[in-house]
RODREN-807085 format. One record per residue (C-alpha): x, y, z; residue in one letter; residue number from 1. Coordinates in steps of 0.1 Angstrom, whole numbers, padded with zeros to 4 digits, always signed. Example, Ala and Ser with C-alpha at 12.3 -4.5 7.8 and 13.67 -1.06 7.14 Angstrom:
2
REC       X       Y       Z   tilum   miti
REC   +0123   -0045   +0078       A      1
REC   +0137   -0011   +0071       S      2
REM end
This chain:
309
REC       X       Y       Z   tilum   miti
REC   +1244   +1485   +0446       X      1
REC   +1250   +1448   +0454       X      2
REC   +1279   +1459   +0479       X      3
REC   +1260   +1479   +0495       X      4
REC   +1231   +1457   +0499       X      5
REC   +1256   +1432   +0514       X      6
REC   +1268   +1458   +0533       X      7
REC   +1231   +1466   +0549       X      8
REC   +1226   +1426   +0557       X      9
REC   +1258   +1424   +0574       X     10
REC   +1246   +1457   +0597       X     11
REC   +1209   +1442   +0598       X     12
REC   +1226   +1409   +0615       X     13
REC   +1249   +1430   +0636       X     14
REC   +1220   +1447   +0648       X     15
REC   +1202   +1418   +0655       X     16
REC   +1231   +1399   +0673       X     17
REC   +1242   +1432   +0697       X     18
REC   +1200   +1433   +0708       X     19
REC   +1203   +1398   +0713       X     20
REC   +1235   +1402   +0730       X     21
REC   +1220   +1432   +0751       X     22
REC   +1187   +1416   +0762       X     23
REC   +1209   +1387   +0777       X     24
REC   +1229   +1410   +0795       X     25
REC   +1202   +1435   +0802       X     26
REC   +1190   +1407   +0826       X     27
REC   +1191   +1416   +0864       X     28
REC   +1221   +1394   +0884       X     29
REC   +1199   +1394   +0915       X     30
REC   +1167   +1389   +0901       X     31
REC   +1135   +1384   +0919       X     32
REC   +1123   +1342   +0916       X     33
REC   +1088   +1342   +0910       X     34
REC   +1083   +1308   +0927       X     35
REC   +1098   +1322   +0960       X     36
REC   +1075   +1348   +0987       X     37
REC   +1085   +1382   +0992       X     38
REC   +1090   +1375   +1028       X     39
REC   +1104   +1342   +1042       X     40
REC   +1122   +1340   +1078       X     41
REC   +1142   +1311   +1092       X     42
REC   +1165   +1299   +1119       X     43
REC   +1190   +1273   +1113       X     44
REC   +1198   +1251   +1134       X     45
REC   +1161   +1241   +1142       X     46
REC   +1169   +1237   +1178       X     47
REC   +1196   +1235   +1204       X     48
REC   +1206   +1212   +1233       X     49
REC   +1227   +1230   +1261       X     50
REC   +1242   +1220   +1290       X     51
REC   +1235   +1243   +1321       X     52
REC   +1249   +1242   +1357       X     53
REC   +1237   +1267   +1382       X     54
REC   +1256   +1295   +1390       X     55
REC   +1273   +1297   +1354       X     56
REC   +1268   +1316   +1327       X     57
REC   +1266   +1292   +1285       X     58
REC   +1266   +1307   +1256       X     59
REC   +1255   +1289   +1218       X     60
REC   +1249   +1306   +1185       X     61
REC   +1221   +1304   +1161       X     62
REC   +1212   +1322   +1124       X     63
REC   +1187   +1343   +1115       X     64
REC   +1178   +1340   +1075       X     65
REC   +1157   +1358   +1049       X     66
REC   +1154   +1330   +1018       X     67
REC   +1126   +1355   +1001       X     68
REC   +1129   +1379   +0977       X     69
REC   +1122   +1412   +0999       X     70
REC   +1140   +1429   +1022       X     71
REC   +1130   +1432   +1063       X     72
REC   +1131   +1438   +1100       X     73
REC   +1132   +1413   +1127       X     74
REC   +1128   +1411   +1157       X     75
REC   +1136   +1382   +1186       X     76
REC   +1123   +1369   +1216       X     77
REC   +1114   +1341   +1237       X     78
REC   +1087   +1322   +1253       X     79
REC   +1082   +1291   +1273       X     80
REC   +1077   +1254   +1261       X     81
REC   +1057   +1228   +1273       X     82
REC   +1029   +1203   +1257       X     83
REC   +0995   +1199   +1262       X     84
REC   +0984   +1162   +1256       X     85
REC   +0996   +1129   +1245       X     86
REC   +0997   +1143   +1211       X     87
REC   +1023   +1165   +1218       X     88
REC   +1001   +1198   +1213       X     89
REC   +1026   +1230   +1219       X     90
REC   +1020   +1253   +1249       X     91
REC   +1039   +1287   +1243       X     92
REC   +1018   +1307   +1266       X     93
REC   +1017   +1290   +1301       X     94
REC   +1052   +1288   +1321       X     95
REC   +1059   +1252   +1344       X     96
REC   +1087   +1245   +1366       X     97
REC   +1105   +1235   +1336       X     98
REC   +1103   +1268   +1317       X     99
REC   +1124   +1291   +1340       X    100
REC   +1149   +1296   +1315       X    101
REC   +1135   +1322   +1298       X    102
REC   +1139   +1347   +1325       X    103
REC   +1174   +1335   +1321       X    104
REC   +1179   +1341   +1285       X    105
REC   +1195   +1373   +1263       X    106
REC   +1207   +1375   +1223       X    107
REC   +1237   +1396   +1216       X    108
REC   +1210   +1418   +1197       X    109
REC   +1171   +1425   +1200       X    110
REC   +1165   +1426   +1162       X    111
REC   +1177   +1434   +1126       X    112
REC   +1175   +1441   +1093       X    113
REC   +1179   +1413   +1066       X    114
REC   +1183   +1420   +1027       X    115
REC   +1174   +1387   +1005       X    116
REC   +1196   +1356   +1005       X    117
REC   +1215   +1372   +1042       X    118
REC   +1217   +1361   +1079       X    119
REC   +1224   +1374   +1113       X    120
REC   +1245   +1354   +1137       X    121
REC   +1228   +1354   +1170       X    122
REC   +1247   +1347   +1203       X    123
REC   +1221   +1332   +1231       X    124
REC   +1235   +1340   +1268       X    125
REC   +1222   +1318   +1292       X    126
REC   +1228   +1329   +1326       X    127
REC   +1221   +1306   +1350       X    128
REC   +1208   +1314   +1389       X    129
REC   +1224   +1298   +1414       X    130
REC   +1192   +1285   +1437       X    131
REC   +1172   +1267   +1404       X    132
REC   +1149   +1238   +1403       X    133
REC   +1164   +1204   +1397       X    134
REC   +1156   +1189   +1361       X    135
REC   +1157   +1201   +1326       X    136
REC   +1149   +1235   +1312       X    137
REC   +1129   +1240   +1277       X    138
REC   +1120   +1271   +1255       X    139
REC   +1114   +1284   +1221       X    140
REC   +1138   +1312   +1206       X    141
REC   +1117   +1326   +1183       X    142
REC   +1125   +1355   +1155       X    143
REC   +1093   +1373   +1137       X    144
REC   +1089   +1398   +1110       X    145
REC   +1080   +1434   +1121       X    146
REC   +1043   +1448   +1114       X    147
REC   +1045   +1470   +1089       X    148
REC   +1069   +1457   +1070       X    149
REC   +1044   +1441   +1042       X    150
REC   +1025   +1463   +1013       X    151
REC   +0992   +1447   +1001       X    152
REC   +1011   +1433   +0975       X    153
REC   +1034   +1411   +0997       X    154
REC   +1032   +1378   +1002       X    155
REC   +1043   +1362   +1038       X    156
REC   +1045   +1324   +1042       X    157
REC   +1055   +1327   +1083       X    158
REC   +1054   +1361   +1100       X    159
REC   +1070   +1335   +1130       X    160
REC   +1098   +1309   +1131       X    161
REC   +1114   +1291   +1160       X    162
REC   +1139   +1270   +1176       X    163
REC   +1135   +1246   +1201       X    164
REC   +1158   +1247   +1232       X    165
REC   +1164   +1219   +1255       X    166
REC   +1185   +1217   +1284       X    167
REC   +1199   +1191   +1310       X    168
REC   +1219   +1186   +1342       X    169
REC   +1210   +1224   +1356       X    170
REC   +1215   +1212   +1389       X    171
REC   +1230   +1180   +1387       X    172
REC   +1198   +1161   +1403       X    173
REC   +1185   +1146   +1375       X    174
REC   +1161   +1118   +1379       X    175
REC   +1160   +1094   +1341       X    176
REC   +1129   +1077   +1341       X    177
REC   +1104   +1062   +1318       X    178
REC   +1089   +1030   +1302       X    179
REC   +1074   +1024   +1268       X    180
REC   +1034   +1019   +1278       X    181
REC   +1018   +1007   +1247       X    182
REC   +1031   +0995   +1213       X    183
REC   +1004   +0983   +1189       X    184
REC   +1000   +0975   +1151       X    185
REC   +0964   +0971   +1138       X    186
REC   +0961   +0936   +1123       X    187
REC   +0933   +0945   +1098       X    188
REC   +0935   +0975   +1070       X    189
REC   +0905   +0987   +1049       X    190
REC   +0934   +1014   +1030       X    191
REC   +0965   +1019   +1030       X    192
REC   +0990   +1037   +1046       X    193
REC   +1001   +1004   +1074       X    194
REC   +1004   +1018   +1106       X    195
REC   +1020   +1011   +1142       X    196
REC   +1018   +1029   +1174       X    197
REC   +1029   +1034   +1206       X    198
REC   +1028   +1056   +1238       X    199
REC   +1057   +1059   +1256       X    200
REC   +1061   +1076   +1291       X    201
REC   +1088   +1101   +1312       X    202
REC   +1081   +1098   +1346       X    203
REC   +1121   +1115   +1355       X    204
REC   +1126   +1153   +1355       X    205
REC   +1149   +1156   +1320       X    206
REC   +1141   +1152   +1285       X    207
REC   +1148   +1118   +1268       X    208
REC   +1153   +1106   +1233       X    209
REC   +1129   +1075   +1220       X    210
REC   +1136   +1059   +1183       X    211
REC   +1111   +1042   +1164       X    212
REC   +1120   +1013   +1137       X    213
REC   +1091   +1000   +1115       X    214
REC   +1098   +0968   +1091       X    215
REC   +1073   +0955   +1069       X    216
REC   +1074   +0918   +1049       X    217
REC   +1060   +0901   +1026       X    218
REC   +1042   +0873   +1039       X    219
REC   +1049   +0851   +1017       X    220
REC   +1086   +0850   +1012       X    221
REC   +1096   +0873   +1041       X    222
REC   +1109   +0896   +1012       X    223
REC   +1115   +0929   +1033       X    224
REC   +1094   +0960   +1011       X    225
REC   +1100   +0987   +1040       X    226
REC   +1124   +0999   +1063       X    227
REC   +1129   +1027   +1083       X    228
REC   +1162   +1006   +1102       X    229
REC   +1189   +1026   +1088       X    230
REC   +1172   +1060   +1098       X    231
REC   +1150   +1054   +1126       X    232
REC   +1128   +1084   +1137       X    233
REC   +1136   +1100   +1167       X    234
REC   +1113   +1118   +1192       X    235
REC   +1123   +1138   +1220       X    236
REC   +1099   +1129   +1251       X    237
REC   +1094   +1158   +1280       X    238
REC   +1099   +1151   +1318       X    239
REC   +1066   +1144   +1332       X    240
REC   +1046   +1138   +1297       X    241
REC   +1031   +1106   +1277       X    242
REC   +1041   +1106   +1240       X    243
REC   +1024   +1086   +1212       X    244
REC   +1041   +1083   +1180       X    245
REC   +1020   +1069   +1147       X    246
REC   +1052   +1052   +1122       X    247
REC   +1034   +1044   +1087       X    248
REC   +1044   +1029   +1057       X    249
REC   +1028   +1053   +1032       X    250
REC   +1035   +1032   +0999       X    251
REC   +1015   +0999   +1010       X    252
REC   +0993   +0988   +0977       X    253
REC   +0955   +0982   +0982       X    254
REC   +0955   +0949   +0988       X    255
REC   +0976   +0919   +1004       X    256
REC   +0993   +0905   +1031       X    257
REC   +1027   +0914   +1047       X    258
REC   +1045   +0910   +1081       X    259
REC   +1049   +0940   +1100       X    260
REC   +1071   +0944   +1129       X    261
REC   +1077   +0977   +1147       X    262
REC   +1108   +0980   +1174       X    263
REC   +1102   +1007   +1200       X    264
REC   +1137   +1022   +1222       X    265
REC   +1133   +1042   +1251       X    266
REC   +1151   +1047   +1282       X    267
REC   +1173   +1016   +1279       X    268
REC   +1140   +0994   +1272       X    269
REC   +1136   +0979   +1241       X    270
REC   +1098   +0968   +1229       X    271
REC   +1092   +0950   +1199       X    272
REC   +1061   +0935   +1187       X    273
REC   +1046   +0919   +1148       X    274
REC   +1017   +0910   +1137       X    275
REC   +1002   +0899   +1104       X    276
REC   +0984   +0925   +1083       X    277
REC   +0960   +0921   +1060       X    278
REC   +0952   +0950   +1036       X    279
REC   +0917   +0948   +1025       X    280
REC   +0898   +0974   +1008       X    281
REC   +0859   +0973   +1019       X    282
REC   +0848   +0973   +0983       X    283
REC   +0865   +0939   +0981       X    284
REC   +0854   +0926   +1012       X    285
REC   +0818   +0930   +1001       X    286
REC   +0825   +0912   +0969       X    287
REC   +0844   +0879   +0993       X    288
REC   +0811   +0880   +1013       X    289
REC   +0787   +0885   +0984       X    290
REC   +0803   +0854   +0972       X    291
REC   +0806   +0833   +1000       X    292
REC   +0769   +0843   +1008       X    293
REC   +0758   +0833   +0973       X    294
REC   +0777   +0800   +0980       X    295
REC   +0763   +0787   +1015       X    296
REC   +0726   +0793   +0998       X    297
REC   +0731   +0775   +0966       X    298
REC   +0742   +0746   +0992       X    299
REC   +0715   +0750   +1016       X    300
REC   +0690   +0749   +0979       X    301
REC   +0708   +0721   +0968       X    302
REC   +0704   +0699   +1004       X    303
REC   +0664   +0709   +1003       X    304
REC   +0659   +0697   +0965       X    305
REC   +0675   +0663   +0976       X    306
REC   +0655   +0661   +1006       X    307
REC   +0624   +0670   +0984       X    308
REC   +0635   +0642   +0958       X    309
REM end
């Protein structure tokens, strides 16, 4: 009897290790992330800078992704590029001198069908006319999911990605103009983040690149807290538009005083201005002039009882 209850507790914890065993196993290779959506579309790179001269044909090459857990179609296409306001507002919809390329545009395929964690490789063709306007050329590539191709169960975090394109030199009069127009850094914060701004301006007929270094100090010590030197941020400016650019130093405490110095680059000119900040929370303020209120009249009560003595 007692060999064959050891036998039964040796098959009891076989049993129990080849279900263990099995459920690990049983587990799907490719299964579905809960964190992720069903459907999610992207392009890599994020945008592409070409080169164009008239009468010739370029080519470049872009990817079409699905990071989500769902399988579906795509389909491309492509629509002019401009802005709006000083804000840099995107126009998709209304075509400038500067948009022709579009009509000059064509993918080595309309469309596709993407399983989960794939790509497409897509050629862009850019044939060029021969008679086209002097200056730069801009665009958005842009690849969306079909309609149809969500239940009510699916979840979509962009039906539409894009990529910008940029282009230079098309006919070979290019005109590189521009001048930084303001560059400002308020002296006096109620809450953080510290900010700095400017507004720069491209009066030529071709995109240009402005960069934007903001360094902040303590006052006392000149101890540097932030910097943005190493990586400066990098706008790309429109012909014919004003840009303004807000750098901020997000982590700046609730109260104090630091040095702040921002360096604007554009077009060869270089503006730099600083200014002392202070960082003052109202709440606080109120209490300084609550104080310095209560202080003038106990003064002013103290010269009448004298006078009255």
């Amino acid at each position: 009897m007692k060999i064959f209850k050891k036998v039964g507790r040796l098959a009891s914890l076989f049993l129990l290790a080849a279900v263990a065993v099995l459920g690990v196993s049983a587990a799907p290779v490719f299964a579905e992330d809960p964190d992720r959506a069903d459907v999610r579309i992207q392009l890599s790179p994020t945008a592409l800078d070409l080169k164009l001269e008239p009468g010739k044909t370029s080519t470049a090459t872009f990817k079409v992704q699905n990071t989500g857990n769902k399988s579906f179609k795509y389909e491309l296409g492509v629509t002019p590029y401009s802005v709006t306001d000083e804000n840099y507002t995107a126009n998709f919809d209304d075509k400038t001198n500067y948009s022709d390329i579009v009509d000059w545009i064509t993918f080595s395929q309309d469309g596709g069908t993407l399983e989960s964690d794939t790509e497409d490789e897509i050629t862009v063709t850019v044939k060029v006319p021969s008679d086209v306007p002097d200056g730069g050329q801009y665009a958005m590539v842009y690849a969306q999911v079909q309609d149809g191709e969500l239940d009510t169960s699916g979840v979509l975090v962009e039906r539409r990605v894009g990529l910008l394109v940029y282009s230079s030199n098309v006919n070979g009069k290019t005109r590189k103009e521009g001048k930084v127009l303001e560059n400002k850094i308020s002296g006096f914060v109620f809450n953080p983040p510290v900010s700095a701004t400017s507004l720069v301006e491209n009066t030529g007929n071709v995109h240009l690149n402005a960069t934007y270094v903001l360094q902040v100090s303590k006052f006392f010590g000149n101890e540097e807290v932030y910097s943005n030197e190493e990586h400066p941020v990098e706008e790309t400016i429109l012909p014919e538009t004003t840009r303004l650019h807000t750098a901020t130093w997000d982590k700046a405490p609730q109260l104090g005083i630091f040095k702040v110095k921002q360096t604007v680059t554009f077009n060869g000119e270089t503006s730099v201005t600083d200014k002392v900040v202070f960082i003052c929370p109202i709440w606080f303020l109120f209490i300084v002039l609550l104080i310095v209120f209560c202080l003038v009249f106990w003064i002013v009560s103290r010269i009448r009882n004298r006078n009255k003595n």
